[in-house]
Structures are given as structure tokens and as C-alpha cells.
N, C-alpha and C positions, 0 to 999 in steps of 0.2 A: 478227817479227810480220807477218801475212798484212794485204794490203787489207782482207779482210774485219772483221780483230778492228780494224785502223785507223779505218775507219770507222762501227763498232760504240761504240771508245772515243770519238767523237767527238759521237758521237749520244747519249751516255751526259752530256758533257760538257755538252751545251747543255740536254738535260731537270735536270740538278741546278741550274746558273743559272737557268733558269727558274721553277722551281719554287720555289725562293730568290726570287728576284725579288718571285714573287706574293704570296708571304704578304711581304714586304718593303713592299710596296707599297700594300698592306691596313691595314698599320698605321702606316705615315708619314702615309699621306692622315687616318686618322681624331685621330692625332696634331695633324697640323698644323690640321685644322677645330676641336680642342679649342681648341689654344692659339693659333691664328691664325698662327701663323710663315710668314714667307714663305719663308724656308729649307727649313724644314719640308714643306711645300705644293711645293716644286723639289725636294726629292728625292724623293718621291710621284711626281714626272707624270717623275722620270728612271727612276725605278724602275718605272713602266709602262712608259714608252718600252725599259726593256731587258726586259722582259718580252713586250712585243712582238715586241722585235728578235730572243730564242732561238724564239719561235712561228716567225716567219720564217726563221729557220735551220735550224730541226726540217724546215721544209717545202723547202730551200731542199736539205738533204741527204739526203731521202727522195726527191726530183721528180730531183735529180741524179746518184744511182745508179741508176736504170731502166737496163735493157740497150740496146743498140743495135740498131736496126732498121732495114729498108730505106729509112724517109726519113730517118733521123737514123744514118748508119754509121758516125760516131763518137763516138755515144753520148750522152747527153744532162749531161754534166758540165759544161759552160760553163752550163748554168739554175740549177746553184747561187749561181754569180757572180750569173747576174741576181736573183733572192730576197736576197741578202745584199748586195747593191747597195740593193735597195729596204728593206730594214733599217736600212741606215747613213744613208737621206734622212730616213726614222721618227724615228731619232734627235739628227736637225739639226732636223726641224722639232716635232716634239711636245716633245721632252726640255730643246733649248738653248730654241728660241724661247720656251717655256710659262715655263723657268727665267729668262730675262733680260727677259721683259715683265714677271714678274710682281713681279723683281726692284726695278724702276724704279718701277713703280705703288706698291709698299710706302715706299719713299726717300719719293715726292711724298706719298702721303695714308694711309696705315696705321696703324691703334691698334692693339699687340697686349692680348692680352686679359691676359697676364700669368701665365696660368698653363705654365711653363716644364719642371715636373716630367714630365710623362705625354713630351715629347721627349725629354727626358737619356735615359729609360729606355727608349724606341725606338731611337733612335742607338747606344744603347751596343748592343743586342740585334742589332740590322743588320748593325753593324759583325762581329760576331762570325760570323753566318749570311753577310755578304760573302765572309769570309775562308777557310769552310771551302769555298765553290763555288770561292774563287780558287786554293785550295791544290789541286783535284782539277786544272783548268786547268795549272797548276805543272805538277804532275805528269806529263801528257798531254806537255807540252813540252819536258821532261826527257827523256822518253823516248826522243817523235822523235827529239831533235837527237842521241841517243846511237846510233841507227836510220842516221844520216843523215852521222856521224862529223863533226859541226859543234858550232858552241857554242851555247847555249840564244837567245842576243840572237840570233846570227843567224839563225837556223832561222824563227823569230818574224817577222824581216824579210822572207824571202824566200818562206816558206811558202805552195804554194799551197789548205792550207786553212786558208779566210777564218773556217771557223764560230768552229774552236779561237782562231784570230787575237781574232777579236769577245768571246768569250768573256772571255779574258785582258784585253783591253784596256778591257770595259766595267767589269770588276770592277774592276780596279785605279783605275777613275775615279769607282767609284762606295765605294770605302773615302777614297779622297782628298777626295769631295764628300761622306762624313760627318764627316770630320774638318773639312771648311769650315764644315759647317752647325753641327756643335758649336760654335765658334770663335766663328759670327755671332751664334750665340743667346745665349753665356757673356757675351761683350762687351755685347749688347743688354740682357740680365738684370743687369747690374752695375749699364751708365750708365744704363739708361732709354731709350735713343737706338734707336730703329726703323732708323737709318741702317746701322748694323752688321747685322742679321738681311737687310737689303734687298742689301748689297753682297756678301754671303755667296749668297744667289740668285742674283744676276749673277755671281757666282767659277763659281758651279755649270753655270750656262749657257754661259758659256765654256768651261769642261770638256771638257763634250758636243761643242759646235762643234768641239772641237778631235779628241776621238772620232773622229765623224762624218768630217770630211773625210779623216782618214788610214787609214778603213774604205773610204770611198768612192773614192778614189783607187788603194786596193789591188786592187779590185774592177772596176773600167775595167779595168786595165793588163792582168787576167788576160781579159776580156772582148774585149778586142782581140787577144790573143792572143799570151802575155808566152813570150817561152823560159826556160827551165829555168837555175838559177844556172851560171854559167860554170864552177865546181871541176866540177861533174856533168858538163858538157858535153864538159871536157877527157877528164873519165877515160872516156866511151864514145867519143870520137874514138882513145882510146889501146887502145882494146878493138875498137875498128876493126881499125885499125892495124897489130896485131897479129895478123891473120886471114893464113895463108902466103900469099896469091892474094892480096893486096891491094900494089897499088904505092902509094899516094896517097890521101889522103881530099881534096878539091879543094872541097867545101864541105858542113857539117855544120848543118843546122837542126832544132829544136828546137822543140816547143808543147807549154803547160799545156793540154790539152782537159777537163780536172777535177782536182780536189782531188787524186786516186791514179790520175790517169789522165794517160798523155803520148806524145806524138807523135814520134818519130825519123825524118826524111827525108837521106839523105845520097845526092852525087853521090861514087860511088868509081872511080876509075883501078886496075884492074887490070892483073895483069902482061901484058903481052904476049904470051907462051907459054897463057895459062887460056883455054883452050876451056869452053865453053857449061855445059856439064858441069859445069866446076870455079867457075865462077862461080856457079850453080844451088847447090851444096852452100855454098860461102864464104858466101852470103846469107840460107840456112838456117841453119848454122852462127853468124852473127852474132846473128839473131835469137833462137836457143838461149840465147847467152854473155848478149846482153843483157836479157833476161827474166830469166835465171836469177838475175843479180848486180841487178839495179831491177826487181822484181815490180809497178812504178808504171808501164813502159814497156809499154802496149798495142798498139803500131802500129810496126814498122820496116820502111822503103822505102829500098832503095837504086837506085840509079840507077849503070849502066857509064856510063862517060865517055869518052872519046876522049883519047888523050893526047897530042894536039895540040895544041901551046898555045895557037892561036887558037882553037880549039873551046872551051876551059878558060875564054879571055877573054872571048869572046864569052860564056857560058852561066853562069858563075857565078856566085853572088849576093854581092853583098859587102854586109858588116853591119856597122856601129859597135857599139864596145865600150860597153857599158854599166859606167863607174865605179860605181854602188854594188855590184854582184855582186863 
């Protein structure tokens, strides 16, 4: 599968949540103003807030595929991070904050109105239009990780696109926060007790917050500027390596610059005998092999080194390993 149809599927991925979303959100909200639910009324302003959040992804993956130009020469793939950065604040502050104030204000002083029926038949309808945006998500991440020769959890974790990330993750919060709001309101409708539809709002709220910060966190880490999962990194070291002209890779770094877009810089020690010439082709050569096997790799720099070993010391960057890769 080309960058191209990658970031086509991905863009395909967040207009069907989206769109899901809205008519979702259409109908919780006039839901919940029938029957007053505060449950009801949280997943309404969550179901905006991811509504929101694919607007901002829409925009976040069309602003960060523009080509590179002379003040931007590698390209503008780091502004989807910031779009989908501002997505995951959308969602701590419109989605949890709206759900867990409005949570607590229901607990202290709320009468629901009683009428319970016109929710059940929203919730259950949501849940279903949830499932089919989360199943397309599914599917998108299936794919990669089979693209990527990893397993779907991980692929998920390490991935550096956040859209597809966001996508999967709101759904999946947002089938689990109809199931809460079902729960609050069944309970509320039994005993009579507002207490249960109000701590059902606050479940939902927490949710979110909890969305939020591991969207938001993913989103820094790729903005600062995250290297690529360590299995990757080995096997282009080992495709190095394997270049006849090459004695040494003496230090290999790596950058997400976007979603299908990455950065290779390595310092290499060459044989001794490689004249200009042959190191001129070796570096051509590398960037053939490694383009050709990660069509994600836009940029490889090598760097001759000196095979001195004080040169080697003095000049090489040393990195900690990153445990979760």
C-alpha cells in the first residue's frame, strides 16, 4: 500500500467518525433536553467534542500533507501533531469538563423529567452507528500492523498516525460511555435516584480525561520529535550494514517528521580502501535499499566518520534506550 492510499484510508477513516459523530450528537442532545438525563446531556457535549476532534483531524491531515518548500524543507508533517494536539485539549476541556460538572450539578439539584423511553432508543441506535465507524478504524489497524509485520496492540501504541490513533480510541470510549449512560439511567429508572444518572456523567467524564491525556501525550512526544520504534531502527541499521563499503554504523538516528513521513541521519565508518567514488555510490545505494523496503523514509544523511576512536568519542551521540519500544 502506497503513502498515498495510506493517507487517503486515513482521511476516509476520520470523515466516517465524523459524520457518525454528528448525526450521534443530534440526537443525544435532543434526547437528553426531552428527558432531562444528565447522562444523556454527557454524551451529547462527548459526542460533539469528537465531532470536533475528526473536524480537527480532517484539518490536521490535509494542512500536514502539503509538499515541502523552501521555508519548510521537511515538509509540513509535524502540524498535523499540532491540529490533533489541539483535538485532544477539545476533548479534556468541552467533553470531560461539560461531562463531570454537569455530573455533580445533577447528584446536588436535578429532577429528571421521567420520561426514559425516547434515551433507550437513542443509546441503543449510537451504539450501533458507534460500532460500525469503530469497525472501519479496526480495520485501518489491521492492516497497517500486517504492512508493518507487528501486532495490532502494538502498531496502535507506537503509531505515528495520531488521526487513525484518535479515531480508534474515541470510539472505543464512546461505545463504553453508552454503555455507562445505559447503566445510569436503568438504575435511575428503577430506584428513582438521580444519584445514579449523575455518577454515570461523571464515569463519562473521566473517560474522556482519560482519552484526552493519552492523545495528548502522544502528540507532544511526536512534536518534540519521537524516533521511530526500535525493531525499525535495527533493521535499517542492519540494511546499513550490509552495504559492501560500509565498516561501521557508529551512530543511527531517527525522526517522526509526520504521520508517513521520517527522517534517517547516520554517522558511517567506511572501509578504509573506499575512495570518494565508492562512498558517493554506497550512499546512493543506501538510500535506494532504504526507500525501496520503507516508502515512509523521505530523507537519508549519512555522514563518513573517521575511524578514530577518539573522533568516534568525541562526536557520537549517545541515546538511552527507550523501554516501551
Amino acid at each position: 500500500m502506497s503513502e498515498t492510499d495510506v493517507r487517503a484510508e486515513s482521511v476516509g477513516t476520520v470523515v466516517v467518525a465524523g459524520a457518525a459523530n454528528l448525526a450521534i450528537a443530534v440526537a443525544k442532545l435532543v434526547a437528553g433536553l426531552i428527558s432531562g438525563s444528565a447522562a444523556m446531556l454527557s454524551e451529547a457535549a462527548h459526542s460533539v467534542a469528537d465531532t470536533t476532534t475528526e473536524a480537527l483531524l480532517y484539518l490536521a491531515l490535509r494542512r500536514g500533507a502539503r509538499p515541502a518548500d523552501v521555508r519548510h524543507p521537511f515538509g509540513y508533517g509535524k502540524e498535523s501533531y499540532v491540529w490533533a494536539f489541539l483535538a485532544a485539549l477539545f476533548t479534556f476541556v468541552a467533553g470531560a469538563g461539560f461531562a463531570i460538572t454537569h455530573g455533580v450539578t445533577t447528584i446536588l439539584v436535578h429532577e429528571h423529567s421521567g420520561n426514559y423511553l425516547i434515551s433507550y432508543v437513542v443509546l441503543a441506535v449510537s451504539f450501533a452507528i458507534e460500532s460500525v465507524s469503530l469497525a472501519r478504524a479496526v480495520r485501518q489497524i489491521r492492516g497497517e500492523s500486517r504492512r508493518w509485520r507487528t501486532t495490532p496492540r502494538r502498531f496502535l501504541r507506537l503509531t505515528a498516525d495520531t488521526a487513525v490513533k484518535a479515531v480508534f480510541l474515541e470510539d472505543s470510549a464512546a461505545l463504553v460511555g453508552l454503555l455507562l449512560a445505559a447503566a445510569g439511567l436503568t438504575l435511575s429508572h428503577r430506584t428513582g435516584e438521580e444519584l445514579y444518572d449523575g455518577l454515570a456523567s461523571i464515569a463519562i467524564g473521566v473517560l474522556l480525561l482519560v482519552v484526552a491525556v493519552v492523545l495528548a501525550k502522544a502528540n507532544i512526544s511526536l512534536l518534540v520529535g519521537r524516533a521511530i520504534p526500535e525493531r525499525l531502527r535495527l533493521e535499517i541499521e542492519q540494511e546499513l550494514n550490509e552495504l559492501p563499503a560500509v565498516e561501521r554504523i557508529d551512530t543511527l538516528l531517527t525522526m517522526q517528521l509526520g504521520p508517513d513521513d521520517i527522517l534517517v541521519a547516520a554517522k558511517v565508518d567506511f572501509r578504509d580502501e573506499a575512495t570518494g567514488a565508492v562512498i558517493e555510490a554506497a550512499a546512493d545505494e543506501a538510500e535506494r535499499r532504504l526507500i525501496e523496503r520503507y516508502p515512509e523514509i523521505g530523507y537519508v544523511f549519512l555522514d563518513p566518520t573517521p575511524s578514530r576512536p577518539e573522533a568516534r568519542h568525541r562526536r557520537a551521540r549517545h541515546t538511552q534506550e527507550d523501554p516501551s519500544q
